[in-house]
C-alpha positions as CSV (number, residue, x, y, z in Angstrom):
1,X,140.4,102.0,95.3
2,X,139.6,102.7,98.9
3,X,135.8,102.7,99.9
4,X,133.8,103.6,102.9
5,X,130.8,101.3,103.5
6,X,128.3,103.0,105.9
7,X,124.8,100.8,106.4
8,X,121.6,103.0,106.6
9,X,121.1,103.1,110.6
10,X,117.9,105.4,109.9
11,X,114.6,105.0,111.4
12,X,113.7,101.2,112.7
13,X,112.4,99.4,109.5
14,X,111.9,96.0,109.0
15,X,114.5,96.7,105.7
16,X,117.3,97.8,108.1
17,X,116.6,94.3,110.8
18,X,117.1,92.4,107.4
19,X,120.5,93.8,106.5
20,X,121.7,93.7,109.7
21,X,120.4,90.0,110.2
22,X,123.8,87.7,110.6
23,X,121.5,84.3,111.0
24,X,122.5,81.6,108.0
25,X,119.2,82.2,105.9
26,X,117.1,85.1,105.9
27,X,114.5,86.4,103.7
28,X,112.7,89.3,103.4
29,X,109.3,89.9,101.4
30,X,108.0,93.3,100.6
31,X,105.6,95.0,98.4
32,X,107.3,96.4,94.8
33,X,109.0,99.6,95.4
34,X,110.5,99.1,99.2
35,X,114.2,98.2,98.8
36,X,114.5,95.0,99.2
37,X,116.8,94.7,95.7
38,X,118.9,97.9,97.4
39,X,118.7,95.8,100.6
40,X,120.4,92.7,99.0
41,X,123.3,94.4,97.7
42,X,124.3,96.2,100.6
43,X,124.2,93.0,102.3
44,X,126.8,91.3,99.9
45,X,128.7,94.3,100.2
46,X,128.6,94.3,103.9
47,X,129.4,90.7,104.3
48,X,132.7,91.2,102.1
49,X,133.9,93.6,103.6
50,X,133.2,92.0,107.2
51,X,135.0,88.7,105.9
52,X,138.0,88.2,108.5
53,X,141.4,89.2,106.0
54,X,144.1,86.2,105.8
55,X,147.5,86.4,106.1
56,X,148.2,88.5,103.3
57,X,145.5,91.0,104.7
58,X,143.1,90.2,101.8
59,X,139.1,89.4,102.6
60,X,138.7,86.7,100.2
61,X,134.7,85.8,99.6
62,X,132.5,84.1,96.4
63,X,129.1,84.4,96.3
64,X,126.2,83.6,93.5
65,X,123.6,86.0,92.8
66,X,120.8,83.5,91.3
67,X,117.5,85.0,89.5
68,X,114.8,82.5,87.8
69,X,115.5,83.4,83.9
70,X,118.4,84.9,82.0
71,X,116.5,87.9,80.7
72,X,115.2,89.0,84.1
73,X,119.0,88.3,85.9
74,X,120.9,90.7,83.6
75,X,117.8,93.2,83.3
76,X,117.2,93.9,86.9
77,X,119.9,91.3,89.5
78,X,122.7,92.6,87.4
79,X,121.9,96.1,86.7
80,X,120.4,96.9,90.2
81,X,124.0,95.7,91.9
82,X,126.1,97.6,88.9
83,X,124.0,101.1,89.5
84,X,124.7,100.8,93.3
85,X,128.6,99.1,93.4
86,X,129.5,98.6,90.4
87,X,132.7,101.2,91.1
88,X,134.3,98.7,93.9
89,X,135.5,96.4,90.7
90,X,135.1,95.3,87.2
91,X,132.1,93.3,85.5
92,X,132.8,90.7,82.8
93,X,129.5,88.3,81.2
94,X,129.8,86.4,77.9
95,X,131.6,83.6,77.2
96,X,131.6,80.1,79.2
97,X,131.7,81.2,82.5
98,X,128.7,83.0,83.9
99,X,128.4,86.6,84.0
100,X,130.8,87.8,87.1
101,X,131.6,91.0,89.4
102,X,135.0,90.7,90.5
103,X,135.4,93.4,94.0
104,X,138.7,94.4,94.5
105,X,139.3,97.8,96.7
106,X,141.2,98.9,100.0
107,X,139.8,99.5,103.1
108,X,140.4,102.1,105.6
109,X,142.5,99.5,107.9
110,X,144.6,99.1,104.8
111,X,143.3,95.3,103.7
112,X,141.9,94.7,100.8
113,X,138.7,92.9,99.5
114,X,138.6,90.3,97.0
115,X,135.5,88.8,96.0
116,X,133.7,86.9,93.2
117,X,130.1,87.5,92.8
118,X,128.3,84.9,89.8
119,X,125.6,85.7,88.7
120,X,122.8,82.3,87.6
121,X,120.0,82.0,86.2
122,X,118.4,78.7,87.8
123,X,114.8,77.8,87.1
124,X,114.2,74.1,86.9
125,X,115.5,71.8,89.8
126,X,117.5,70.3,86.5
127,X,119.6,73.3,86.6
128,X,120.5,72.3,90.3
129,X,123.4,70.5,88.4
130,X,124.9,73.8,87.9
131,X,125.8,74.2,91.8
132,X,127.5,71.1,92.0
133,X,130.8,71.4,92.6
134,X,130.9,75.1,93.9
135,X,132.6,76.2,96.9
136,X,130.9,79.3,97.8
137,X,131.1,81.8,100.9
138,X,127.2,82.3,100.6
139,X,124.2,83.6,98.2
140,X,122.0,85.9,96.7
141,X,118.8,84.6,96.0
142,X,116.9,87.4,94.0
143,X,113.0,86.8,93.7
144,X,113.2,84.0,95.5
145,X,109.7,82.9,95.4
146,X,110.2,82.4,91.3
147,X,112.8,79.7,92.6
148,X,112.4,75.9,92.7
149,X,112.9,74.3,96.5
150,X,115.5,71.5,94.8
151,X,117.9,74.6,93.4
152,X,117.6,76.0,97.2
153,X,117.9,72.9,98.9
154,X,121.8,71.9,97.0
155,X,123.2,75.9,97.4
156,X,122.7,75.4,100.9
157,X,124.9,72.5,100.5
158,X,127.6,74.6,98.4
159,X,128.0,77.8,101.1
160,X,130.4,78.1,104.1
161,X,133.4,76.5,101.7
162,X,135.2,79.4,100.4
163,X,138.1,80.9,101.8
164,X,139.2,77.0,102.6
165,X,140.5,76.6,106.4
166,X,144.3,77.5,105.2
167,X,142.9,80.8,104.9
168,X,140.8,80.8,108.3
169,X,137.2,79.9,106.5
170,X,134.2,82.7,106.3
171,X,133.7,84.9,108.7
172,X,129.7,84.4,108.1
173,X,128.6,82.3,105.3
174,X,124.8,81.8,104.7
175,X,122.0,82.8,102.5
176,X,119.9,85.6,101.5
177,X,116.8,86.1,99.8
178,X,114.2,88.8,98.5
179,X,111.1,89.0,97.3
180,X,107.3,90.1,96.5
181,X,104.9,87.8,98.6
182,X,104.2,84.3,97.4
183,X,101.2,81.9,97.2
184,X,99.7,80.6,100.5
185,X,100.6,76.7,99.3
186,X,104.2,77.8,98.1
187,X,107.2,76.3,99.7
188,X,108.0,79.4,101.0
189,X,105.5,80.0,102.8
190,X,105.3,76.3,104.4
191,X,109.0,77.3,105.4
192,X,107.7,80.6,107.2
193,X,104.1,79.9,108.6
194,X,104.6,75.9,109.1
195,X,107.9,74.5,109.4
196,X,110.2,77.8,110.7
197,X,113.5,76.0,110.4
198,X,116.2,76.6,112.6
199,X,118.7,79.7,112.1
200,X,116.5,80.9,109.3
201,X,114.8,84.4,109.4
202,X,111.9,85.9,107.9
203,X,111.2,89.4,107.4
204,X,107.7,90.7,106.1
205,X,107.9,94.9,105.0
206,X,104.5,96.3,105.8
207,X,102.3,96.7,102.8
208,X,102.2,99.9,100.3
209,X,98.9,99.8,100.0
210,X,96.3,98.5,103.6
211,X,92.8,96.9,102.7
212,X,90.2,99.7,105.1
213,X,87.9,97.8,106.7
214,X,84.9,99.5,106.5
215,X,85.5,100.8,103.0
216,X,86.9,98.2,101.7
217,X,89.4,99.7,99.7
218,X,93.2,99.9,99.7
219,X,94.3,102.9,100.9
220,X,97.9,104.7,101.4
221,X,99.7,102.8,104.2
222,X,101.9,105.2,106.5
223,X,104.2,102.3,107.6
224,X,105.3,101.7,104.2
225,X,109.0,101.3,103.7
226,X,111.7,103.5,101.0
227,X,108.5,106.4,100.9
228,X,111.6,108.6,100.5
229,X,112.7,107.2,97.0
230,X,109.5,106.6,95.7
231,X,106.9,109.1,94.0
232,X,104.2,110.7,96.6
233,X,101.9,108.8,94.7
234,X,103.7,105.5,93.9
235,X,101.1,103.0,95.4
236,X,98.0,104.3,95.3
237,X,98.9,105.3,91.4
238,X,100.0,102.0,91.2
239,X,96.6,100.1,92.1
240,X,94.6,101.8,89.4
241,X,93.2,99.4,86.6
242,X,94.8,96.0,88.4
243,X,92.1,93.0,90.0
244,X,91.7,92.6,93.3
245,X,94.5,89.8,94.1
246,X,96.7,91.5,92.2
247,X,97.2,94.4,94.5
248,X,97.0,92.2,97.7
249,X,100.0,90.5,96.8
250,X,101.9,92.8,94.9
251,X,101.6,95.7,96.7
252,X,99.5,95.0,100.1
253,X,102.5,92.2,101.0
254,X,99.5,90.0,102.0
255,X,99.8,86.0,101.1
256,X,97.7,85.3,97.6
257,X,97.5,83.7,94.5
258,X,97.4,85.7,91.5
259,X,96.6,83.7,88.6
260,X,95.3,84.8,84.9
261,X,91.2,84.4,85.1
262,X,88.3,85.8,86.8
263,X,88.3,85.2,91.4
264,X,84.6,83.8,91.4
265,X,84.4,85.8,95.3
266,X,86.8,88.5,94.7
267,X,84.1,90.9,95.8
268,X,83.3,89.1,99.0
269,X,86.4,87.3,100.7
270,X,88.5,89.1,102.9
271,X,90.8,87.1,104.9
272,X,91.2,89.6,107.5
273,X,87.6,88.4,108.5
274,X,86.7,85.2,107.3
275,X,89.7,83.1,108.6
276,X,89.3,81.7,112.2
277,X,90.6,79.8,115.2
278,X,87.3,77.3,114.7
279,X,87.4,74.2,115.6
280,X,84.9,71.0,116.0
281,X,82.3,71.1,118.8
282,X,81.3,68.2,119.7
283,X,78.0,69.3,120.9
284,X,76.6,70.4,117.2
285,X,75.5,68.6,114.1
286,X,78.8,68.2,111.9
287,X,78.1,68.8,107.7
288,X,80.0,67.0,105.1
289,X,79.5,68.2,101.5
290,X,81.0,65.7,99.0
291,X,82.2,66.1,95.7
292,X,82.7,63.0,93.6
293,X,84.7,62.1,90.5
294,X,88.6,61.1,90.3
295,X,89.3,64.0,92.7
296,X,86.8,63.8,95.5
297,X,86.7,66.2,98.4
298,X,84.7,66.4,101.7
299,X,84.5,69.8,103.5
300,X,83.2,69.5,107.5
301,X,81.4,72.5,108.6
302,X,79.0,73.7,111.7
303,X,76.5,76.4,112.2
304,X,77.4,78.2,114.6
305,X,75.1,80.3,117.8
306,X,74.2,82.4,115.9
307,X,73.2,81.0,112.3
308,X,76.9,81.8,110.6
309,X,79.0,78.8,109.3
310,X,82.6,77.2,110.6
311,X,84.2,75.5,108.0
312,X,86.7,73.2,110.5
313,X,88.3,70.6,108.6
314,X,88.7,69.6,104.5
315,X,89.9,66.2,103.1
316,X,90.9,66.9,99.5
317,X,92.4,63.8,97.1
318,X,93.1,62.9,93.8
319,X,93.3,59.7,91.8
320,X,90.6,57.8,93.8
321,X,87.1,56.1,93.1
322,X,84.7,57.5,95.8
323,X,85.0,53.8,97.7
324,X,88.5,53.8,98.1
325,X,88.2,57.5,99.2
326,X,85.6,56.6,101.7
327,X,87.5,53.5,103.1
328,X,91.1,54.9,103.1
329,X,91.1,58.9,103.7
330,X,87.4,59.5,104.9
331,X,85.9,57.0,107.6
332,X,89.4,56.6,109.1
333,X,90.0,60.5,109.7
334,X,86.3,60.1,110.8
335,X,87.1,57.3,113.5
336,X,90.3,59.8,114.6
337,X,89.1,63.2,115.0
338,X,84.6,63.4,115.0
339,X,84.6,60.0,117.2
340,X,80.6,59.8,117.1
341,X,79.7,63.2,115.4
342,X,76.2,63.3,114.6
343,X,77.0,63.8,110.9
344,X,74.4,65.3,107.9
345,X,76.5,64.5,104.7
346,X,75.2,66.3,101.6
347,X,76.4,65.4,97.9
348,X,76.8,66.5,94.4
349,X,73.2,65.9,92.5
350,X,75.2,64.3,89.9
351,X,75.9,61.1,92.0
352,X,72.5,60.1,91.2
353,X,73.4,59.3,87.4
354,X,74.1,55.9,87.7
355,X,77.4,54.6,86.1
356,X,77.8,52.9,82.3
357,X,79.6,49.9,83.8
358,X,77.3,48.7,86.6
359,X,74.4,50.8,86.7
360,X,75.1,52.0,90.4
361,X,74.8,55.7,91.6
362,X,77.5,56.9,94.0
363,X,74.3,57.5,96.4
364,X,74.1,53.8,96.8
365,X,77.6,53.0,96.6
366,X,77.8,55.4,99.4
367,X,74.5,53.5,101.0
368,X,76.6,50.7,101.1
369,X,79.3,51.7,102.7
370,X,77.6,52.8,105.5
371,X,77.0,56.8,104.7
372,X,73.3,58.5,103.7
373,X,74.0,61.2,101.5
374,X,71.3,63.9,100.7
375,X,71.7,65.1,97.3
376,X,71.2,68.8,96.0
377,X,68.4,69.9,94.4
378,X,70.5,71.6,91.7
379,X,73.7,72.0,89.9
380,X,73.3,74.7,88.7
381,X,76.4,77.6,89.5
382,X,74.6,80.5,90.2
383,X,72.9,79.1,93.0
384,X,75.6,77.5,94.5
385,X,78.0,80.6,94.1
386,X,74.8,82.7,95.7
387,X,74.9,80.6,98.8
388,X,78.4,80.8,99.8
389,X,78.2,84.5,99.2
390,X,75.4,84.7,101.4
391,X,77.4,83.5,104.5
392,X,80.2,85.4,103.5
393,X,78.1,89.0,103.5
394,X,76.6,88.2,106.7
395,X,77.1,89.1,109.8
396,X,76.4,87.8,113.3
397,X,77.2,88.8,116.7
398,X,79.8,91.6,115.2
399,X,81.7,89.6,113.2
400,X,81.5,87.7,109.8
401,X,79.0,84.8,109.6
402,X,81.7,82.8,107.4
403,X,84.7,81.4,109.5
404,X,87.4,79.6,107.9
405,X,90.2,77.6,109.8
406,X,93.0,78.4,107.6
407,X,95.4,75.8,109.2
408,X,92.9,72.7,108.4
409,X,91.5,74.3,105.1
410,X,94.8,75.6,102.9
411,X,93.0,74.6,99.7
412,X,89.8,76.1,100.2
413,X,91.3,79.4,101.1
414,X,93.6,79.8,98.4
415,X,90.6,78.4,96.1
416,X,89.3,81.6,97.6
417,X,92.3,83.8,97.2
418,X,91.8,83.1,93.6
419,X,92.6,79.7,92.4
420,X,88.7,79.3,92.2
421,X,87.9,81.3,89.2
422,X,87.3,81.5,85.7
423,X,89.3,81.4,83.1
424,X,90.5,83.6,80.5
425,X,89.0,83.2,76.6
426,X,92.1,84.7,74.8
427,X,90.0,87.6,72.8
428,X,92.6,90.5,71.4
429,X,91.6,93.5,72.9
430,X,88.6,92.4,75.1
431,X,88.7,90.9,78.2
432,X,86.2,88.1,78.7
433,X,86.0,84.6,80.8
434,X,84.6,81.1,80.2
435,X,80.9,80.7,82.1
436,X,82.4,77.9,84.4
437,X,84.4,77.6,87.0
438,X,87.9,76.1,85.7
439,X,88.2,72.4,86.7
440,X,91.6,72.7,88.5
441,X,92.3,71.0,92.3
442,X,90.5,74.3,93.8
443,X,87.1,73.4,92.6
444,X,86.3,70.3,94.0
445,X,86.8,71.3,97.3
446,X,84.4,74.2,96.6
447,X,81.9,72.6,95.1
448,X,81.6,70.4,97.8
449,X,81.6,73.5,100.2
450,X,78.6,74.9,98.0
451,X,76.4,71.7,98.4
452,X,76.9,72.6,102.6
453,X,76.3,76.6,102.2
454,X,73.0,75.5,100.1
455,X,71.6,73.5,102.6
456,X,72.4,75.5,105.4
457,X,70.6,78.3,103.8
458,X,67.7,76.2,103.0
459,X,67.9,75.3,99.6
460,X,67.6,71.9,99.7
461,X,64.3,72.2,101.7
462,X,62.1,69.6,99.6
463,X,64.8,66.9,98.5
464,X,64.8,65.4,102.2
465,X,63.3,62.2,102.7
466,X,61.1,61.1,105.5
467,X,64.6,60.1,107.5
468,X,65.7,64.0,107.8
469,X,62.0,65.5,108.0
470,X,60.7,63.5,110.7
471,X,61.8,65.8,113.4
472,X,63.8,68.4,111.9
473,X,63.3,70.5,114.7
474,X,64.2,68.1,117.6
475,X,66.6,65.7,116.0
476,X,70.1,65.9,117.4
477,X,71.5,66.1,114.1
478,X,70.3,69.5,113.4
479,X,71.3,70.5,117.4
480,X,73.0,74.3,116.6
């Protein structure tokens, strides 16, 4: 059959750059409902038909279309492309070879396209063993984020070898990818905010939904992309009876983490205010909070002119006694980056409990090695969860008291994006969460930021010692 491909030149969307892109990778992230699916297709398509012909006038090209489960690659990868182009050729899954579109129609110059499009379902780097082998013009790499790195790092490997050199090689071979916005410690986004490889692309679709700033709320965002094929009411519909994260991710395009339990600051984090350029001054007292155990943390933080907090640094590990923590990751970063810092390090009160095997508290194992460590006053959550709220509601010279470097701190702020939280008690029909905060790698950090935010506030008042009371008011250490 003879087909016409026209591309949708329509208004300047960030949908259209994307399937015009001609760079080896690109990847586009969108809210659900704004054509990135649509988008992919007509990409494959365009790149067959593009594919210079060979001496027998025939475009040859073989692609893989690669979605994380079976189920979800022949519910949507498979029937999304067969609703839009399924006509250009002939479908046929089952049996030993993977499901496979096979495009075969004329075009108006009188050559013909030939081209095999595979479709995978990849989702354990194990499954990387079905690439090897492959000689492939390029692929499709449909929800990309749902992907393991090890299954995109050997396709890359397999592209640009089909048609062979006989047949004067691919006209463009490369990759593409779509997909709804990923976690802010995925290896996606490390790719796209961190590492930005060379002649790979990334394009972000405005949101569905835009957080208000003064409200607070998500409203109808006008820059939305695909409006036209989507109900008036598709986003703001869409948002009713889902959690806060849920929406920022799924339909505000914004980097998140959505994971099954309860945000413990849902109601008080917004990135769009509390992350910041801040960064150590030398002239102010630096806070450490600790957190102890087999996964110690230290946060650094400074008040600020006007009575808010910068949190400037974290130092997150697992694995390690506090002395090996202190020795190896702690005083060294110390020694390279807060070169005399007049330091106030505050701990977790339940380093005082001295330990089965040698009767020593982690107070005086930290005495020893150098550090004076005020302990809190209380554990208990509600006042710890009370003071970091506090600096995050408040406000000081026009902006938010809380400031958050986001390069420096990536696991407190996705603790705060969600992976600090509560779980889920499975209860049919009712929806209820544990008391505590799950014990996961986002709550050490966190409790260690809560010891800092509680004495900053002034909880911790009556548990200093003659050494920090002395001259509170004139002691360097407490310099602003």
């Amino acid at each position: 059959m003879e087909f016409r491909l026209r591309i949708n030149t329509g208004p300047k969307t960030v949908l259209n750059d994307y399937i015009k892109c001609r760079d080896r990778v690109s990847v586009i992230t969108g809210p659900l409902g704004s054509g990135k699916t649509f988008g992919s297709c007509q990409r494959l398509v365009s790149h067959m038909c593009e594919q210079r012909p060979n001496y027998q006038g025939i475009r040859k090209t073989r692609w893989y279309a690669i979605r994380n489960t079976y189920p979800d690659l022949m519910s949507t990868t498979v029937k999304d492309f067969m609703e839009l182009f399924g006509d250009l050729g002939s479908f046929k899954g089952g049996g030993i070879s993977p499901p496979t579109f096979t495009a075969h129609f004329k075009l108006p110059d009188r050559t013909i396209v030939f081209s095999e499009l595979m479709f995978l379902a990849l989702d354990r780097p194990q499954s990387i063993k079905k690439l090897r082998g492959s000689q492939l013009t390029g692929g499709w790499l449909n929800e990309i984020k749902e992907l393991p790195k090890a299954v995109i790092d050997m396709i890359d490997l397999r592209i640009g070898r089909y048609p062979s050199k006989m047949e004067g090689g691919p006209t463009w071979y490369g990759l593409i990818g779509d997909t709804n916005q990923c976690d802010d410690d995925h290896w996606l986004y490390k790719l796209a905010e961190e590492v930005k490889p060379k002649g790979w692309s990334f394009f972000t679709q405005p949101g569905g939904l835009i957080k208000n700033p003064i409200t607070k709320e998500w409203d109808p965002n006008p820059n939305a992309e695909n409006l036209i094929n989507l109900n008036p009411n598709y986003y703001i519909q869409g948002k009713e009876g889902k959690d806060e994260m849920w929406i920022r991710v799924n339909l505000g395009n914004k980097y998140g983490t959505v994971l099954d339990g309860k945000p413990l600051y849902a109601e008080q984090w917004y990135e769009s205010i509390h992350l910041g350029n801040v960064v150590y001054n030398p002239e102010s007292t630096l806070f450490i909070g600790l957190d102890f155990g087999l996964c110690p943390s230290a946060i650094f933080a400074q008040l600020n002119q006007y009575g808010g907090v910068n949190i400037i640094d974290e130092l997150v590990a697992s694995g390690l006694g506090i002395n090996q923590f202190v020795k190896e990751l702690l005083k060294p970063k110390l020694a390279k980056e807060y070169h005399k810092a007049s330091i106030v390090y505050v701990g977790d009160p339940a380093g005082n409990h001295k330990a089965e095997t040698d009767e020593q508290t982690v107070f005086k194992e930290l005495e020893d090695l150098g550090i004076e460590c005020i302990a809190g006053n209380t554990n208990l959550l509600t006042p710890r969860l009370e003071s970091v709220r506090y600096f995050l509601q408040l406000l000081v010279g026009g902006k938010a008291g809380f400031q958050l470097n986001p390069i420096k701190c990536p696991t407190l702020r996705r603790g705060f994006n969600g992976g600090y939280r509560l779980r889920r008690i499975q209860v049919v029909g009712q929806e209820k969460f544990m008391s505590v905060p799950d014990k996961n790698k986002f709550s050490h950090p966190h409790d260690a930021l809560q010891y800092i935010c509680m004495l900053l506030k002034g909880g911790y008042d009556d548990v200093f010692d003659d050494r920090f009371n002395r001259n509170a008011e004139t002691d360097s250490r407490w310099s602003r």
